[in-house]
N, C-alpha and C positions, 0 to 999 in steps of 0.2 A: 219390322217396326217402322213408323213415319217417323219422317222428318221433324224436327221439332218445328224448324223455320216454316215447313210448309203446312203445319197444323197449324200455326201461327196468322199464316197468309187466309188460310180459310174459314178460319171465326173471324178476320175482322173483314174478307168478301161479305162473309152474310150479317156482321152488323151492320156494315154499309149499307147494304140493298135493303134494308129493313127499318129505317128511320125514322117510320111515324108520320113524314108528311113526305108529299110526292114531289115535292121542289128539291130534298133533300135525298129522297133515297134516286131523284133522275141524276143531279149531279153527283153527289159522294159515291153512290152506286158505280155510274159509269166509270167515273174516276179510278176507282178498286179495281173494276173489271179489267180497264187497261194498263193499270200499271201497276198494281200488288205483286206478279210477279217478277218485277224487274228491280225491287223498291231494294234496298240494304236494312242493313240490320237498323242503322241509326236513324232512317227513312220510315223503316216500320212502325218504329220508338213515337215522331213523329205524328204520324199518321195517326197509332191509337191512341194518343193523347188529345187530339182535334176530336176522335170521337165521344170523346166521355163527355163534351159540351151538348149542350142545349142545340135542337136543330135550329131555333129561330133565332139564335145566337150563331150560330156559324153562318147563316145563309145571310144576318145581316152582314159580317164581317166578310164575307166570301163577295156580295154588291155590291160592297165599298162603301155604304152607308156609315158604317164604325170602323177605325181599324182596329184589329184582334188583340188579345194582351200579347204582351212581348212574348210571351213563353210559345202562343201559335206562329209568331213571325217569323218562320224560314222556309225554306226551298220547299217542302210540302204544301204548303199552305200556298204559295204563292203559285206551284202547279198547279191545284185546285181552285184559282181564279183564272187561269190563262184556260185551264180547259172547259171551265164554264163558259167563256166569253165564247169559245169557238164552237161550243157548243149551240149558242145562243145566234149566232152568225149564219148557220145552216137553217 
């Protein structure tokens, strides 16, 4: 039988990579790629609640054009603008 945690990590790899528009599935994708398995249970929590938004609603929030509602403002969120920017740097 699987892991429930690592069932978990791999629905929300492939809602990442799957977003509907290609700004969103390059970074949230990438972002998944590299760090869904290292993420915690509350980190998880996290994470799939940024995805149930709107992509053009997080990639505004993610360019710093808006900032996110309170409930996206922690340590996830704030990794997924540090890895965009170094993203964007290459």
């Amino acid at each position: 039988m699987s892991d429930p945690l690592e069932i978990r990590r791999r629905r929300l790899l492939y809602q990442s990579k799957r977003r509907g528009t290609k700004e969103a599935d390059m970074v949230i994708g990438q972002f998944a790629m590299e760090n869904l398995q290292k993420m915690t249970s509350e980190e998880l929590d996290q994470f799939e609640a940024l995805l149930q938004e709107n992509d053009p609603d997080i990639m505004t929030w993610v360019s710093g054009t808006e900032d996110p509602p309170l409930k996206h403002q922690n340590m996830i969120f704030e990794r997924i603008c540090d890895f965009k920017n170094i993203l964007l740097n290459h």
